[in-house]
N, C-alpha and C positions, 0 to 999 in steps of 0.2 A: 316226536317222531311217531308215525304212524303207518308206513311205510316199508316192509322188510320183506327181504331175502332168505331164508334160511338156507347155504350149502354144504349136507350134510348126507349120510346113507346109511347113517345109524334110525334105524325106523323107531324106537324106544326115545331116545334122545331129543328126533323131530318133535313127537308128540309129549313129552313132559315141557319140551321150549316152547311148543303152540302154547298149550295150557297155559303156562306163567306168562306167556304175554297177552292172553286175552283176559287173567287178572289184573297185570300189570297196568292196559293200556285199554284208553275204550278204544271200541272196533277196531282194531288192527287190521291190515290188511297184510295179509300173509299167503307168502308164494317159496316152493320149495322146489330145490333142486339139486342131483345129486353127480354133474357133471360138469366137468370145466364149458365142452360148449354150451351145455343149457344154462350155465353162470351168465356166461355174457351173451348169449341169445337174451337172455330176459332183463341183463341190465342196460341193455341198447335199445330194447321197445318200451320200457316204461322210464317209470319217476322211483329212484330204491330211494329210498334216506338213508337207511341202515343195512347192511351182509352181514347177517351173523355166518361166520364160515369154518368148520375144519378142514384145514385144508390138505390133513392126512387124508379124509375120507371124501374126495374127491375126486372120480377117473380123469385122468390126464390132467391134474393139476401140476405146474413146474415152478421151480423156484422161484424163477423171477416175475412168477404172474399177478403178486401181491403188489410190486412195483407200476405192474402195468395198470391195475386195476386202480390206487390212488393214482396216475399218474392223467390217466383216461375221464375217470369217475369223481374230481376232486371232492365234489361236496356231499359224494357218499360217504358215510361211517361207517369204517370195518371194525368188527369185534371177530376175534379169533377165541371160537371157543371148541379144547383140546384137552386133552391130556396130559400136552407138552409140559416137561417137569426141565428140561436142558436148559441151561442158561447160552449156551451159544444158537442155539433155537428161540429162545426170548427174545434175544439180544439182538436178531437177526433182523427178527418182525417188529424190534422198535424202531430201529432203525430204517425200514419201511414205512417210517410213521403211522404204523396200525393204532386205531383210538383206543382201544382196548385190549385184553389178557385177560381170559376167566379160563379154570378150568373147570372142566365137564361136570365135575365132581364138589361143587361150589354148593351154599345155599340159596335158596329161591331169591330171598333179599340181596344177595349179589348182583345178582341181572338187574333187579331196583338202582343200587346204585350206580352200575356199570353207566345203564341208559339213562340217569339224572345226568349225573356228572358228565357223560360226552355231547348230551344234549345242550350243556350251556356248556362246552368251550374245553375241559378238561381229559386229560387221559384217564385212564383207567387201569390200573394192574389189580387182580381180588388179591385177599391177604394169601391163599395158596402161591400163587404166583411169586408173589414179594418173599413170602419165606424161604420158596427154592431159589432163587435171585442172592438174599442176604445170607442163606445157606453156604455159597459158595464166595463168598469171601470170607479173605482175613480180617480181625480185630485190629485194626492202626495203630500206633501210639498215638496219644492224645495231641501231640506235639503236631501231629499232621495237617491242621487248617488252624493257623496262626490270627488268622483273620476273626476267630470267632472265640468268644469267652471260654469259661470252662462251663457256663450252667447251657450257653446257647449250643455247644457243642454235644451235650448231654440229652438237650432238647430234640435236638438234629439225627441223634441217633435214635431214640426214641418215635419220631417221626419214622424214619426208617423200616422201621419195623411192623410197622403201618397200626400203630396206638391212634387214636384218634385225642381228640385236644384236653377233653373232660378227662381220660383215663391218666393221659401226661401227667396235666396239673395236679392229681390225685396222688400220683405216686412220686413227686418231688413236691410235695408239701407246700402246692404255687396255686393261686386263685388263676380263674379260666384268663381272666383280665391280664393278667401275668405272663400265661403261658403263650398269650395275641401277642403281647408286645414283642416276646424273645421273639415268635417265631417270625413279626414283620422285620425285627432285625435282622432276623437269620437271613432272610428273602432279598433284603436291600445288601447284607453285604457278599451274598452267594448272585446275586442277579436274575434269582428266580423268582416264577408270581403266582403259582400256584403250588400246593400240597404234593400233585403229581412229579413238579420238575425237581422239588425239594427233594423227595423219594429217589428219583433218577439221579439227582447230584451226587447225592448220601453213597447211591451204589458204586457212582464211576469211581468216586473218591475213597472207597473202601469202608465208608462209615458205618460201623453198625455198634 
């Protein structure tokens, strides 16, 4: 992606996300806006790939304009990036299908993987985001996904948490090799195919 939107009115913020993406990215081509109609003025005259957007600091932004915007723009990539710590404000915009969840307050290598990962195919929540999300749930009894062992269950929560695979295998005493297998089992018997829906499962289902 090469491509972006910035809509924002934080002038500090603008310029620390220019900067990391013209490390991030060669030549980006970067356009900023701090209004709902200059949003879709300029995502109707050009080519966006990607909106990084707060949609707090936006004049005349409404609820339901993130709906309109995928619904209009399919093959733009939104990333919301905020403050927002609410899980029924998360929960809101994933259901929006927004590709992304970073907050403001992230580190620069977040935005790295924000835009790897949405760029080939995947969501994006940063660890901020996932810990106020698994914040607000309950602990299950173990007893609650029948379907899944007691190491791939342990796995699963882990995952959750947003450990990454090397960290897992480390702290259950399981080679990397090991920790691929639970987790493609976990994926075929949850029906998920990526890390991201694993994470989303984990939450609907109270998993942590």
């Amino acid at each position: 992606m090469k491509n972006f939107l910035i809509a924002d009115s934080e002038n500090l913020h603008i310029i620390g996300l220019k900067y990391t993406l013209k490390k991030l990215v060669k030549s980006p081509n970067l356009k900023i806006v701090n209004s709902r109609e200059e949003l879709f003025r300029c995502l109707n005259s050009g080519i966006v790939e990607c909106l990084i957007i707060d949609p707090n600091n936006i004049f005349l932004f409404y609820d339901d304009d993130l709906k309109i915007l995928k619904a209009d723009y399919p093959k733009c990539k939104i990333i919301i990036l905020s403050y927002f710590k609410n899980k029924q404000t998360i929960d809101s915009f994933l259901k929006d299908n927004i590709n992304g969840f970073i907050s403001k307050d992230c580190e620069e290598q977040t935005i790295y993987d924000a835009l790897y990962k949405i760029e080939h195919g995947e969501r994006y929540l940063c660890p901020k985001t996932l810990n106020a999300l698994i914040d607000s749930f309950v602990l299950p009894k173990q007893e609650s996904d029948e379907k899944l062992t007691l190491r791939e269950f342990e796995i699963l929560k882990q995952i959750a948490k947003g450990n990454d695979g090397k960290k897992i295998a480390s702290q259950l005493f399981i080679s990397i090799h090991t920790f691929r297998t639970h987790r493609k089992n976990i994926m075929k018997k949850t029906g998920r195919h990526t890390t991201s829906e694993l994470i989303l499962y984990a939450l609907e289902n109270k998993i942590r």
